[in-house]
N, C-alpha and C positions, 0 to 999 in steps of 0.2 A: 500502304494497302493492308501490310501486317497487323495494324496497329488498328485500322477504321474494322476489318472481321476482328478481330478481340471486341474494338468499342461496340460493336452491335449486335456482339453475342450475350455480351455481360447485361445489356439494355432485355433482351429476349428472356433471361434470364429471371434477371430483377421484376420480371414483368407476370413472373407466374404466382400462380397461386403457394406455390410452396415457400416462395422468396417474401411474399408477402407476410406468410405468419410470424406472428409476435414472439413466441417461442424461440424460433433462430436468433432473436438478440438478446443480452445482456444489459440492463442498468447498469451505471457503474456507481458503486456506494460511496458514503465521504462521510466524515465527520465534519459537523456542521458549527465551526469555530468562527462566530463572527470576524470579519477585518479589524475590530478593534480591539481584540486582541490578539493579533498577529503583530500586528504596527512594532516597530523599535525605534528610536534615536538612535542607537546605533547602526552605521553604516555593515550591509551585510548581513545584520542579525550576528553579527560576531560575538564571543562566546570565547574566553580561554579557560582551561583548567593546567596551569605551568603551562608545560611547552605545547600541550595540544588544545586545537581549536575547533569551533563549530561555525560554520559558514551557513548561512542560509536556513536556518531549522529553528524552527520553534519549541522550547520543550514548555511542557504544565503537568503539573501534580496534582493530584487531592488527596489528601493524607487522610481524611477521612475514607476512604474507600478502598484508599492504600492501592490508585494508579498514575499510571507516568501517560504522558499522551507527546507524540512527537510528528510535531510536521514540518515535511523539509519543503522548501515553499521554492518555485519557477518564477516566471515575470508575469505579474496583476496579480499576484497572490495565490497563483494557481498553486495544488495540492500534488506535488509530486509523489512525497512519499508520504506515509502516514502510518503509527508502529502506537498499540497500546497496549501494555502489557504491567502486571502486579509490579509495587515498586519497589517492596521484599525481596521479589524471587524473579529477578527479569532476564526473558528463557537467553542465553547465551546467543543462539542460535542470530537475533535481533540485535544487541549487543555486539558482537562481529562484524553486521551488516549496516551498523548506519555508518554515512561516510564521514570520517575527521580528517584533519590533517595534523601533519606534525608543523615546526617552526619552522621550516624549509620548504612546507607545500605537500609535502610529500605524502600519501595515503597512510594513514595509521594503518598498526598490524591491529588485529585481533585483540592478542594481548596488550595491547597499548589501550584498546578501546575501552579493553573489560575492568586496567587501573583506573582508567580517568572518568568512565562510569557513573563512579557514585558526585564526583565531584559538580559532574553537569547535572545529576538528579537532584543536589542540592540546591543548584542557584535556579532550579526550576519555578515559573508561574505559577501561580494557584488557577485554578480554574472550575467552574463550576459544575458537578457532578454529572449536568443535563449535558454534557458538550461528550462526555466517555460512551454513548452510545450512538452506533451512525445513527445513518439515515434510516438506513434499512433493519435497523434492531439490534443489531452483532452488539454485543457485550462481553465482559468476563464472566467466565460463568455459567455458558450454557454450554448444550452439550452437542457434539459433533453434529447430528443429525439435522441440528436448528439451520448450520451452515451447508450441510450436503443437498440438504430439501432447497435451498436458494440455490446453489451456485452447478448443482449435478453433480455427476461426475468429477474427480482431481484429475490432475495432470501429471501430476507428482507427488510421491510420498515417500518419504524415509525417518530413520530415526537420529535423533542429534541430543548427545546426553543424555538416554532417557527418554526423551521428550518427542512425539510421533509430528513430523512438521508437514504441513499440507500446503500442495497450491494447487491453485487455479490459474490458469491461464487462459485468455482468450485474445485475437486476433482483430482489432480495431477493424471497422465497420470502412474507415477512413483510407485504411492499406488493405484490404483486403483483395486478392487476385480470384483467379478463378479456380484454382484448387481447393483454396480456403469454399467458397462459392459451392463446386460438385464434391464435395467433401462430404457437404451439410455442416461443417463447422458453427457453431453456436457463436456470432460476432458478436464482441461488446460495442454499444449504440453511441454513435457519437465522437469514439475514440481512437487513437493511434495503434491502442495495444492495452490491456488491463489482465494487473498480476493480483490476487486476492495472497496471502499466506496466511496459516493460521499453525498456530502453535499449542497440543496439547498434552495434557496430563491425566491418564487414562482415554478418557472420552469428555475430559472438560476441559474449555478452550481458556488458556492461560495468558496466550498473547495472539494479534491481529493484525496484521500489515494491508495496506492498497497501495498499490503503487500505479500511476499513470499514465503512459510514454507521450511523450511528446516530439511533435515533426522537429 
């Protein structure tokens, strides 16, 4: 009975005009990598540099523009993570966070990452300059306001080395309850959960992450 008043309030709800506007939802952005070049023969997308490894993650380069593009890819090629950032100066903060492993399985440290780093930016794909910009425009380059006018409001902000690191969070359309709901929370369309970060250097964005939860 708990469960049919919820289902019929959330329906009430859904049903208003306020629920209706397009404003409450979120796009979710991606970088637009064709499948054919995600494809490996290698099993896993596997990746060693010595004893550490990459599982599942696509890296490409273009030295010409001098960036690194990294996508860690789920089942049918879906975009789990996605991290772009200068291939000169790439922010730490990103660098700590994509996942490796060591020879045992085991989660790289930080510092484990930040060695074996350059080794995985070398055996990187080229890739074509048109692929480092989403969907939705985000680039290196531009300046805070271009992402703040998209995405609103941060969730989060601190400093990491220097470097002022931003996120956005919003609440899948897909899990959303009814507080997210009378909240007014701003859902992302489509989705589980959608994490934007952004990474910058005064007020110009240095590095770009998406990341997309999945059930």
């Amino acid at each position: 009975m708990r469960f049919l008043i919820t289902l019929i309030s959330v329906l009430i709800y859904l049903s208003s005009s306020a629920q209706l506007d397009s404003s409450r939802f979120v796009e979710m952005d991606a970088f637009l990598v064709p499948i054919k070049y995600l494809k490996s023969d290698v099993p896993a997308h596997k990746i060693n540099c010595e004893s550490i490894f990459s599982y599942d993650k696509v890296w490409f380069k273009n030295e010409k523009i001098n960036q690194q593009l990294v996508i860690e890819l789920a089942t049918d090629y879906h975009h789990l993570n996605e991290y772009v950032f200068y291939l000169d100066n790439p922010p730490s903060y990103f660098i700590q966070s994509i996942y490796l492993n060591d020879s045992l399985g085991n989660v790289t440290t930080p510092e484990q990452n930040k060695v074996a780093y350059p080794c995985f930016s070398k055996k990187a794909k080229n890739l074509p300059r048109r692929f480092f910009t989403s969907e939705f425009g985000m680039r290196l380059g531009v300046h805070y306001d271009v992402i703040s006018e998209e995405l609103g409001d941060f969730t989060a902000f601190a400093y990491f080395e220097d470097q002022a690191v931003v996120r956005w969070y919003f609440t899948g359309d897909q899990v959303a309850d009814m507080k997210n709901l009378y909240e007014n929370q701003r859902l992302a369309l489509d989705s589980y959960g959608y994490l934007v970060t952004a990474v910058f250097s005064g007020e110009i964005l240095v590095g770009y992450s998406i990341k997309k939860e999945i059930p």
